[in-house]
N, C-alpha and C positions, 0 to 999 in steps of 0.2 A: 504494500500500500504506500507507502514512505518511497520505493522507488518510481511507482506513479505517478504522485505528486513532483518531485524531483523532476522526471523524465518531459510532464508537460509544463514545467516551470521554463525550462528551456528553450519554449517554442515550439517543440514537435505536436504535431495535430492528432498525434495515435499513437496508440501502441499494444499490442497484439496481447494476448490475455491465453490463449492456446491452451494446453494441459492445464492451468489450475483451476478451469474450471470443473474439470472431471472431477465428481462427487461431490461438487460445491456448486448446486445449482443456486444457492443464496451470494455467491460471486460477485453479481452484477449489481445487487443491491447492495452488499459491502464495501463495495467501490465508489459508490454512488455517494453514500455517504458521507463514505471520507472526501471526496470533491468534496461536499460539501460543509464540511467540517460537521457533518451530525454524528449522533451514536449508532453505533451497531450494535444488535447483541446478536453472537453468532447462538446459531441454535444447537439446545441442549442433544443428550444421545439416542432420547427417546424419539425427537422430531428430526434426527438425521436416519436414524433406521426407517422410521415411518416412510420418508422421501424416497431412500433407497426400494424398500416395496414396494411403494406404488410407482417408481419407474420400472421398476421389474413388472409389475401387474399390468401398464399399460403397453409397455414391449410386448408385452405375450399376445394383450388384441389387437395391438397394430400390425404385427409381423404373421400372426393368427397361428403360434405355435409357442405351447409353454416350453416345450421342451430346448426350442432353440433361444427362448427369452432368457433359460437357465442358461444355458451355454455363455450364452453373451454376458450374463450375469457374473460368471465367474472372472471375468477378466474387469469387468468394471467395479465390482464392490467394495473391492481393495481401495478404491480412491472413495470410497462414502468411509468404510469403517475407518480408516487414517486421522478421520476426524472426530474421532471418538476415543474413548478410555476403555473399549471394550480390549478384553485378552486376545495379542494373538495369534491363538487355536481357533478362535470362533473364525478365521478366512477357512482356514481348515474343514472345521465342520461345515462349513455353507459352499465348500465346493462339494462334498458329500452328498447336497441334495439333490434330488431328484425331480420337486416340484414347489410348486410355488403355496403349496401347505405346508409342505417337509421346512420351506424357509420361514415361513410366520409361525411354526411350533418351536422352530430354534428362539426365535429375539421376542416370543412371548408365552 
């Protein structure tokens, strides 16, 4: 955030945001803020799981297959749970699963 600021302090009209948005879809509102000098409160681990499920829940209808929304799911979660104090084993066990109950029987 600090080198954003910095970066358009300089003059430059952009600047590219790329990977950290993965698993921080609250990103753009984070950023926004600090433009503008407001507060952010990043959200807790029970509203970063919830996020991470329902982009897995709406992956599986828009691609119209749970099982390749798991797929996909294993390579993106690592960047939601990163942001959390969860242990870990729990990447571990959530590549173990198989559907998208097996994952809301893990984080509830």
């Amino acid at each position: 955030i600090d080198t954003l600021k910095q970066s358009l302090n300089t003059g430059c009209q952009g600047v590219m945001v790329a990977r950290a948005g993965l698993g921080r879809p609250w990103l753009f509102a984070e950023l926004q803020a600090a433009l503008s000098d407001k507060p952010f409160t990043k959200p807790n681990t029970k509203t970063v799981i919830k996020l991470m499920l329902t982009h897995i829940t709406e992956l599986a209808e828009l691609i119209g297959s749970e099982h390749q929304a798991i797929l996909q799911a294993r390579g993106f979660a690592k960047y939601y749970l990163r942001q959390t104090e969860l242990p870990k084993d729990i990447l571990d066990a959530l590549r173990g699963c198989q559907t998208i109950k097996a994952l809301n029987d893990l984080f509830y």
